[in-house]
N, C-alpha and C positions, 0 to 999 in steps of 0.2 A: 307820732313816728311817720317820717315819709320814706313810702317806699321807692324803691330804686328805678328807674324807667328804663325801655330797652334803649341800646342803639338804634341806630335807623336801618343799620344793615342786621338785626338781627339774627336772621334765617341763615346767609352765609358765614356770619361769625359762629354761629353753634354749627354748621356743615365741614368749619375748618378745625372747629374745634374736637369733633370725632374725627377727622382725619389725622390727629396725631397720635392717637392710638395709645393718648396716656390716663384717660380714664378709670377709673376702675382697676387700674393695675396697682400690684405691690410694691412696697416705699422703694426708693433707691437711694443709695447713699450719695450719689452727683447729685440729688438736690438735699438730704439730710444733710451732710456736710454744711451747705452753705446756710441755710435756715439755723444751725446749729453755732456758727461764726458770729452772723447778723444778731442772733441773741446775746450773745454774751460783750459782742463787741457795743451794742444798742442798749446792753443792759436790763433788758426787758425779758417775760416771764414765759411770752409766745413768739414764735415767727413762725409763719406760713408760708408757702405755695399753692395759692387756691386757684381751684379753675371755676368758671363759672358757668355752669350748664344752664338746663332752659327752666329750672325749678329750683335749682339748690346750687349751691357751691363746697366743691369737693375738693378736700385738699388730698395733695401730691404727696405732701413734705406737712407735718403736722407736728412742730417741736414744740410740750411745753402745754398740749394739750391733748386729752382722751378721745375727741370723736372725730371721726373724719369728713363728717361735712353737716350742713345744717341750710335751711330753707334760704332762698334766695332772698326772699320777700323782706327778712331781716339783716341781710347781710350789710357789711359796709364795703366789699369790696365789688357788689352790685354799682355803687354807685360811682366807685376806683374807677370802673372801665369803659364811664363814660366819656373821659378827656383824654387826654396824650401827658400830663405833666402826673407830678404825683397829687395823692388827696392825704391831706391831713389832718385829724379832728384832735386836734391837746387837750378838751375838756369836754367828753360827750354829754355830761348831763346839764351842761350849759349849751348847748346844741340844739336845740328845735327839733331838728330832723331825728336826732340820737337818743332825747334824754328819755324818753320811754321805751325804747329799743328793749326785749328781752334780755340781748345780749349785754345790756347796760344793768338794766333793773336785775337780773340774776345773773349766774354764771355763765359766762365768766368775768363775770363783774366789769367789763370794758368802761376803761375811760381815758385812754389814749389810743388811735390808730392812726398808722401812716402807712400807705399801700402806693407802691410804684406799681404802675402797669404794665403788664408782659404781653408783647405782641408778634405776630408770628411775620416768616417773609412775604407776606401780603398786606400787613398792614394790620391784619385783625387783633384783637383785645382782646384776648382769651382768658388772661386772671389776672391775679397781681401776687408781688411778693410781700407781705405787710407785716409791720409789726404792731404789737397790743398792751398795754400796760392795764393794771388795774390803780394805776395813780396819774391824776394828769401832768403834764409836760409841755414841755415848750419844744422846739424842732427847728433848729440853726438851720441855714443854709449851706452847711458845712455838713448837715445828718443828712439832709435834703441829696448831696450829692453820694456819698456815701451809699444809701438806700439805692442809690439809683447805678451805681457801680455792682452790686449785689444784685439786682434787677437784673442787670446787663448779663452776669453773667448766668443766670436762670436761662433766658432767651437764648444763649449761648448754646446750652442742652436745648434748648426745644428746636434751634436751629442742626443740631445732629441728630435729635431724632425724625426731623421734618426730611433731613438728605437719606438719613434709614430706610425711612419709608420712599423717598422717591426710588432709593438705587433696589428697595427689592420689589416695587412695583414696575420699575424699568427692567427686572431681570424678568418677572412672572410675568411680563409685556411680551419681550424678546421668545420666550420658551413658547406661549403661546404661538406665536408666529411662526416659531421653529416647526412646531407641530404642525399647524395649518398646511407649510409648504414640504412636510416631508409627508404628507398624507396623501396618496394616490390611489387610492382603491378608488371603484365605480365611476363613472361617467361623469364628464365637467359640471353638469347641471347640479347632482351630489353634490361634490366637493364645492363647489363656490357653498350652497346652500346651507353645508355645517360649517362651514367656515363662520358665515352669518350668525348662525345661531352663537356656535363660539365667543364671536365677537360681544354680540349681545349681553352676553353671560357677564361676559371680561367689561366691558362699561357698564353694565344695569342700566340698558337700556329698552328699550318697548321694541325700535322696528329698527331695519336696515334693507337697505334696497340697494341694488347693481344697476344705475340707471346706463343706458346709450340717449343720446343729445346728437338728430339731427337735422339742422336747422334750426327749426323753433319749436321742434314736437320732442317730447320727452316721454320716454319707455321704460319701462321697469324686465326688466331682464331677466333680476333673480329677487326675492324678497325671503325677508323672515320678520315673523311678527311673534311675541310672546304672548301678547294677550289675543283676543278670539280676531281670527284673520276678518281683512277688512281691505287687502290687495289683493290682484291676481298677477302674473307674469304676461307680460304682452299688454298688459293696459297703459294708453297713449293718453297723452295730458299736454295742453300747452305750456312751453316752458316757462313762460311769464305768470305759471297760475301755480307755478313749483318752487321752495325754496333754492332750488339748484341756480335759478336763472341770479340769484344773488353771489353763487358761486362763479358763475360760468364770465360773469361781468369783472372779475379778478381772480382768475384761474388759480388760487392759493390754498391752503388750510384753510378753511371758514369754519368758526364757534362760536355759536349766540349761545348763552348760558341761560339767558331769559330773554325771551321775544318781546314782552310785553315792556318792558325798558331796557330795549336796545333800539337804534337808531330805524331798522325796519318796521315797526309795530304797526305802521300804515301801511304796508304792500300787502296786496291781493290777499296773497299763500297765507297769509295768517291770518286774513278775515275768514278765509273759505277752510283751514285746516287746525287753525291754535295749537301748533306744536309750539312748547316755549321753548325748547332747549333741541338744537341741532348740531352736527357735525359733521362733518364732509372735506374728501378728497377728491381733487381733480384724477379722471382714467388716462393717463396720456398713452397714447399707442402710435409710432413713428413721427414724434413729435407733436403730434392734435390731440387736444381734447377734447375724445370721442363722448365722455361719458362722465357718470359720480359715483362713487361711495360714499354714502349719506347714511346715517345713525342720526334717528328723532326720538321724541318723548312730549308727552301732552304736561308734563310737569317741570318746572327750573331745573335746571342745574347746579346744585350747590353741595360745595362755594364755587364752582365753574371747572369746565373740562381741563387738566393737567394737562401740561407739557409734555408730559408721558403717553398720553390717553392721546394728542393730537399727533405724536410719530407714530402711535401704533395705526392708526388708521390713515396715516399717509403712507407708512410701510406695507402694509395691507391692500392699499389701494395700487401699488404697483404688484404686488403678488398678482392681485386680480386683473391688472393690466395683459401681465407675463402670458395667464391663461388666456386671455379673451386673444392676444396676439398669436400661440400657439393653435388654437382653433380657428381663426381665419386661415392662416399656413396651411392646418390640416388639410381644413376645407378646401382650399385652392390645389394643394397636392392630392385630394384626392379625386378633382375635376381635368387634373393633368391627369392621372393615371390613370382614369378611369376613358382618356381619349388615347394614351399612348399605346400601341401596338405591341402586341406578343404580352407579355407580364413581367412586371420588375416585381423583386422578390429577394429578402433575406434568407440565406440557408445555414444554417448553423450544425458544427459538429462540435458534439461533446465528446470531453475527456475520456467517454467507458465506450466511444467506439459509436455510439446511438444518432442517428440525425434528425432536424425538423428543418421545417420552415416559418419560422417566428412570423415573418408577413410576407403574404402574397398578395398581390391587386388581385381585381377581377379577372384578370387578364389569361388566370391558369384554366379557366374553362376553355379558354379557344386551343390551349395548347397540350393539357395532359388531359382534358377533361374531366378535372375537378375540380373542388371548391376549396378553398382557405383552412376551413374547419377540417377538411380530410388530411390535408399534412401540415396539421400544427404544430401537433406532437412528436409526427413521425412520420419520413419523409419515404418509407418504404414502397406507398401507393404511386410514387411521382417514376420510383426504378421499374417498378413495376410492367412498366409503362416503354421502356427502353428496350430497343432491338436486341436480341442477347448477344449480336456479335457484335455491337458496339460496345455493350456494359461493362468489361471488362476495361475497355482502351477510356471510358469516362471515371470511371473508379479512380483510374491510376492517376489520370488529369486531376481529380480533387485529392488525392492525398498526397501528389506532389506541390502542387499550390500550398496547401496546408503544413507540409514540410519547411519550404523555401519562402513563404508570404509570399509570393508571386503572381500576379492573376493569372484568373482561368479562364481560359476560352477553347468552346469542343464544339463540334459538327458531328450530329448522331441522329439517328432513326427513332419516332417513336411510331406507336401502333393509334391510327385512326378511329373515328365513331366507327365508320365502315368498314372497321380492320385493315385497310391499307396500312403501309408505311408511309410516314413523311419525315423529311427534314426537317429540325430544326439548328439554331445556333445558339448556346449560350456564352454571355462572357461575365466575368462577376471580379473587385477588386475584395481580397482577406486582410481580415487584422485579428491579432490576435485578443483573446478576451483574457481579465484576469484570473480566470476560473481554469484557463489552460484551455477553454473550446476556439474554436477559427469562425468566426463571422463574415461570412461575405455577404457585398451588397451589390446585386445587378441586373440584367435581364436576358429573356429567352424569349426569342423571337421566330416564326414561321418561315421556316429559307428555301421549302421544297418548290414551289415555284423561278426563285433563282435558281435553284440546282439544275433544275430541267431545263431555263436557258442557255446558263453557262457550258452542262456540257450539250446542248443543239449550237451554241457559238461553238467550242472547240472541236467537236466534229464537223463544222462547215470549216473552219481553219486548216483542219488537216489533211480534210479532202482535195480544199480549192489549193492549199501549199504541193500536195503531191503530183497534182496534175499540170502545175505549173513550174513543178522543178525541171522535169524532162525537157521541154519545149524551151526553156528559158536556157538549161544548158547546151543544148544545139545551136539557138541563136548566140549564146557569148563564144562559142566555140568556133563558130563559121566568121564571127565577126575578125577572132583575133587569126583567123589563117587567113581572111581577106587584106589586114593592115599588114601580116606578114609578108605579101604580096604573091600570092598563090595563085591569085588571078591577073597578077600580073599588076603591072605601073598602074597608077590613081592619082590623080590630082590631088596638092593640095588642100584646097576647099573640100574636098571629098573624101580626104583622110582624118579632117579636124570634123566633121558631120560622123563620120562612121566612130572618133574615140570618145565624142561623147556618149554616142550608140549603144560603145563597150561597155562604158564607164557607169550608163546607167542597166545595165543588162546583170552588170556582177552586183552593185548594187540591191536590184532588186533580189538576185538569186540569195544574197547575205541575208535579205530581209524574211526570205522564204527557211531557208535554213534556221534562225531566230527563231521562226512560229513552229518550227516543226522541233527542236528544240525543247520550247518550253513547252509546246502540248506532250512531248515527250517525258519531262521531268514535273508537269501535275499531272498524269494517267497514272506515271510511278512506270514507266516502257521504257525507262531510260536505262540501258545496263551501263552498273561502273565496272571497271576493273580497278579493284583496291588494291593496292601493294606499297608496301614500305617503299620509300623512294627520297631521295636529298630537297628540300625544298629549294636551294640554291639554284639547282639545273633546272628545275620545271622556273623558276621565277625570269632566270639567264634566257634561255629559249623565249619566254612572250618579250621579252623585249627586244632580243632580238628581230623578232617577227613584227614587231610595232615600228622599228626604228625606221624604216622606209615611211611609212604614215608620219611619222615626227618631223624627218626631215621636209616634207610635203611643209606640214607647219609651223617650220624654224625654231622647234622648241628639241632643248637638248635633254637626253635622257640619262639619269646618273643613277647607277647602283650602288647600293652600300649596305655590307653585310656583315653588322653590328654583332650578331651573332653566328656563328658557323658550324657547319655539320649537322646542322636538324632537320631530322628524318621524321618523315611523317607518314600514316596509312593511309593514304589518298590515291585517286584515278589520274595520274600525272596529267593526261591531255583534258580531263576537265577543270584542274585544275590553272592549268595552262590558260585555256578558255576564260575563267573566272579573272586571271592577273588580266590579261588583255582588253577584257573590257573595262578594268580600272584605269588601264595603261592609255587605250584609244580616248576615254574621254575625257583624261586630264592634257591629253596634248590637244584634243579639241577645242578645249575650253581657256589655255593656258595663252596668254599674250606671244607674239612670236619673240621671236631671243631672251626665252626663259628657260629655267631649268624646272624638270617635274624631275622629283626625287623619289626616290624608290630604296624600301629602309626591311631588311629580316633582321626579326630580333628576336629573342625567348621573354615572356612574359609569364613567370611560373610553369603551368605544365602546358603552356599554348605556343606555338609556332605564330608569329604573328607578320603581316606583310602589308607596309604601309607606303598607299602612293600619297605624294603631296605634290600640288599644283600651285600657283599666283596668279588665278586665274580672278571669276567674281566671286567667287563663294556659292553654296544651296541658297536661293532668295528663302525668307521665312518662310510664304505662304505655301510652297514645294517638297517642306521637309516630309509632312507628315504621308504624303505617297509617296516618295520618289525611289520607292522597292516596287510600284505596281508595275502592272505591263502598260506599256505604252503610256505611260508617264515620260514627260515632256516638261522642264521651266518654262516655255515660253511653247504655248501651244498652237499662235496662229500661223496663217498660212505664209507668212510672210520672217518666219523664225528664220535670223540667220545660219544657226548651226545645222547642219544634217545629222538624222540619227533617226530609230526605230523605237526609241523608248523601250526597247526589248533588254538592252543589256544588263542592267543593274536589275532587273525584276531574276533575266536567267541566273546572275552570277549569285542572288540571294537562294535560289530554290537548288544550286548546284553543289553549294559553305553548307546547305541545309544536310541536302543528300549524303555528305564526305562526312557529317559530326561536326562542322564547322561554323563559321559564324563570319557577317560580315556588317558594316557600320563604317560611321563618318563624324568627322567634328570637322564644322564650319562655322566664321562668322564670314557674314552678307558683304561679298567685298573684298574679301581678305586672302581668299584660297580655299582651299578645302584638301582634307587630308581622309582619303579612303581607306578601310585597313580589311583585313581577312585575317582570321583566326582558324587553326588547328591546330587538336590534339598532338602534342609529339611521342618519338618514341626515342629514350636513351638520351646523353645528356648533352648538352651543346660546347660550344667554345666560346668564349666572351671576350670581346677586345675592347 
């Protein structure tokens, strides 16, 4: 009797052949059915589906016979899965290799077998489908094909249970991963670290490592090892002395299933390490490949890493990318914030009325004098902290922002190390959460130093304006009774010297009245007189009063009042004030022989009053001050237009004072159209 020899690929054909998971299992009738055809259609007593393991062959499908498997050593379909074609013996006790066979000399008395070879989608020869007579026969090439259609479709089932097994190994892949990335408790170090082990578990593998690669040194980040550790985190190794430098030379998936006959088996890393079986993902992080995800094992891989097994650890390795990107970011945000001034800081209200502050920088020591940890939970220590005649007027700031999603911005007192007062400023943008709480994200900064400037500039403004208004109105005043000729005849030459004299004497006093103005209405000394009043007449009046200035610069002034009778609760001559400085600068600005237009209309419950010009338009870079004082588009000395920058800063603080509101739409070029809003009272006329 000769026994049967192995393949050459032995080890992977029995590694493939536990990976279909049909060992050992209960019959099914996808392969009873067909072993059950092949008999009767073959005429013969047996037909099988045998597998053939590392000692015995087991059958699947066992028709026509009582045992389910028997030594290998005897078998003849040992021998079946040595070729690709079928084997067939028509008279085994004429056979050499057969005629003392057990299975010859006793039951089951074999002396016909024909075994086609079942091989899986690798290639491997895991059994065959055979039939057995206990009478010998002959085997057409017509039974030859036959068998081998029957074969076919065995392989056919082994091919649905091979994709079984891939789609729930690809699912219990994916779920894995799912886990890994919805798992965020503890600190990155943690979570990369069980992820590892994870991983581990999920390949049956020995080590995995998180390397960074740069240059030509290679580090170990993060590791997990199952069997007794033998790395540390921080250990540096040249990369040419590391399997990765085989990766890093083709930035792809790399999987050597066995080192020792694959194409590397002479590089360094395998003299100095003998891992036979590797796998690895390039780390890419802003398109570089900083790093590896590498899974090793000092034993083969068999029958070699899955296509499955090679996306999970490319999916994996960008998981791990995600993190290490999100921690450099931290890192760098928290090197800005820990230089940027005052403290930015999340404050969160919830739904039952309760507040925190989810994050603060360091930054809330210099400003409430406390730490992070003190208003995590609960931001009572930060109010605490607030002037109480401010607390009220900040309250209501945050729970109208919170109403309207509008940002918040307050100027308020807190109390010092040294118990002083100081100012600060917060501003913060809200969104709503889906929980129903209001998250804002901003910062609070130390402004008591500018406050103390600001008002030492506006009391140096209002002094140096008031002692300059008297002196300045005696000189414009003597000036215009000397052109009047009070003094009598004047030349010429001496008349055009003295109106320019005038001209800049009323000038400056306008410019004086301006400063005293708006120091006026930031002190809050400004009194209005409110009273219901037609917005038509107060509009009528500033343009009148403008129209001498217009004609000055050939620009023609057109009224139009789209809407009629809307009365409003306004200070008539500040509001007056307010139209004329829209009115004075769109004929400033406006080319000569144009029209600036001037439009009331009702816009729901607002009075609204719109100048338009064809002038250049706001340049961009102008928009975002050009409410401040003394804001100017063209700042140098050499600007053609004359103006104080004072106007649109007063007529914003005056819309403010009335309940009102003021605003612009421009493009660069095109015109600009300035409007004012107020509340009305009672209902309009619309034409």
């Amino acid at each position: 009797m000769k026994t049967p020899d192995f393949p050459s690929n032995e080890a992977s054909r029995l590694a493939a052949l536990q990976s279909t998971l049909l060992l050992d299992t209960p019959p099914e009738e996808r392969f009873d059915r067909v072993t059950r055809l092949a008999a009767q259609l073959f005429d013969v007593p047996i037909c099988l589906v045998s597998l053939i393991d590392s000692d015995r062959q087991w059958f699947k499908s066992y028709y026509g016979l009582d045992v389910r498997e028997t030594g290998r050593d005897i078998s003849f379909c040992g021998h079946a899965i040595l070729g690709s074609n079928l084997f067939v013996v028509e008279n085994a006790l004429a056979d050499e290799r057969f005629a003392d066979n057990p299975l010859v000399t006793g039951a089951p008395d074999i002396r016909f077998y024909a075994g086609a070879p079942l091989t899986d989608l690798e290639g491997y020869r895991l059994g065959t489908l055979c039939l057995i007579d206990s009478e010998p026969r002959s085997f057409s090439a017509q039974d030859r094909q036959s068998l081998r259609d029957f074969a076919d479709i065995i392989e056919r089932e082994f091919r649905y249970q091979e994709l079984n097994s891939y789609y729930t190994d690809r699912t219990r892949a994916l779920n894995i991963l799912n886990d890994i990335a919805l798992d965020t408790s503890g600190k990155v170090d943690q979570r990369i670290e069980r992820a590892l082990a994870i991983a581990c578990q999920y390949l049956n593998i020995d080590t995995a490592i998180v390397s960074k690669i740069e240059g030509e040194a290679y580090t170990i980040l993060w590791h997990h090892e199952r069997q007794a550790p033998s790395l540390q985190n921080g250990l540096t190794l040249p990369l040419a002395q590391t399997y990765c430098a085989i990766l890093m030379s083709q930035p792809d998936i790399l999987a050597i299933d066995h080192m020792a006959t694959s194409p590397y088996r002479d590089l360094p890393c395998y003299q100095m390490f003998g891992l036979e079986s590797y796998l690895a993902a390039p780390i890419w992080v802003d398109g570089e490949a900083v790093g590896t995800l590498n899974f090793s094992s000092t034993a083969p891989r068999l029958p070699g890493f899955s296509e499955t097994e090679k996306t999970f650890v490319s999916l994996l390795a960008r998981w791990v990318a995600d993190i290490i990107q999100q921690q450099e970011q931290a890192e760098t945000l928290d090197k800005l914030v820990s230089n940027a001034p005052g403290m930015l800081y999340q404050y969160r209200l919830w739904p039952d009325g309760h507040a925190s502050f989810p994050y603060t920088s360091e930054g809330i020591e210099d400003v409430y004098h406390l730490s992070p940890s003190d208003v995590l939970e609960d931001a009572t220590p930060a109010f605490e902290r607030i002037h109480p005649d401010d607390l009220p007027k900040v309250a209501e700031s945050i729970t109208q922002s919170a109403e309207t999603l509008t940002p918040w911005e307050a100027q308020y007192r807190i109390v010092s190390r040294d118990g002083h007062w100081l100012w600060i400023e917060g501003k913060a943008n809200p969104e709503k959460l889906p929980d129903g709480s209001v998250l804002w994200h901003g910062y609070i900064v130390d402004i008591d130093e500018r406050r103390k400037n600001e008002e030492m500039k506006n009391q140096f403004v209002s002094t140096v304006s008031h002692e300059l208004r008297t002196p300045l109105t005696s000189i414009s005043g003597s000036l215009g009774l000397i052109l009047g000729g009070i003094t009598g005849e004047i030349s010429e030459k001496t008349r055009q010297m003295l109106n320019i004299t005038h001209r800049n004497a009323d000038q400056l006093r306008a410019l004086i009245d301006d400063l005293l103005d708006i120091d006026k209405l930031i002190s809050g000394n400004m009194v209005l007189v409110m009273e219901l009043h037609p917005i038509a007449k107060v509009v009528s009046t500033a343009v009148e009063h403008i129209q001498t200035y217009a004609n000055q610069k050939h620009v023609e002034l057109r009224l139009k009042e789209t809407s009629t009778g809307l009365e409003a609760n306004i200070d008539p001559q500040r509001l007056q004030q307010a139209v004329a400085n829209l009115l004075s600068n769109a004929a400033k600005f406006s080319p000569a022989h144009e029209d600036v237009t001037i439009e009331i209309r009702q816009a729901g419950d607002q009075a609204v009053i719109e100048v338009s010009d064809k002038g250049t338009g706001v340049p961009e870079s102008f928009r975002n001050r050009i409410f401040e004082k003394f804001a100017q588009a063209d700042g140098s000395s050499a600007r053609a237009k004359e103006g104080t920058g004072l106007g649109l800063a007063i007529t914003k603080q005056l819309m403010n004072a009335m309940g009102g509101e003021v605003g612009y739409e421009s493009a660069e070029g095109a015109g600009a159209t300035f409007w004012l809003s107020i509340p009305i009272q009672g209902k309009a006329n619309n034409k």
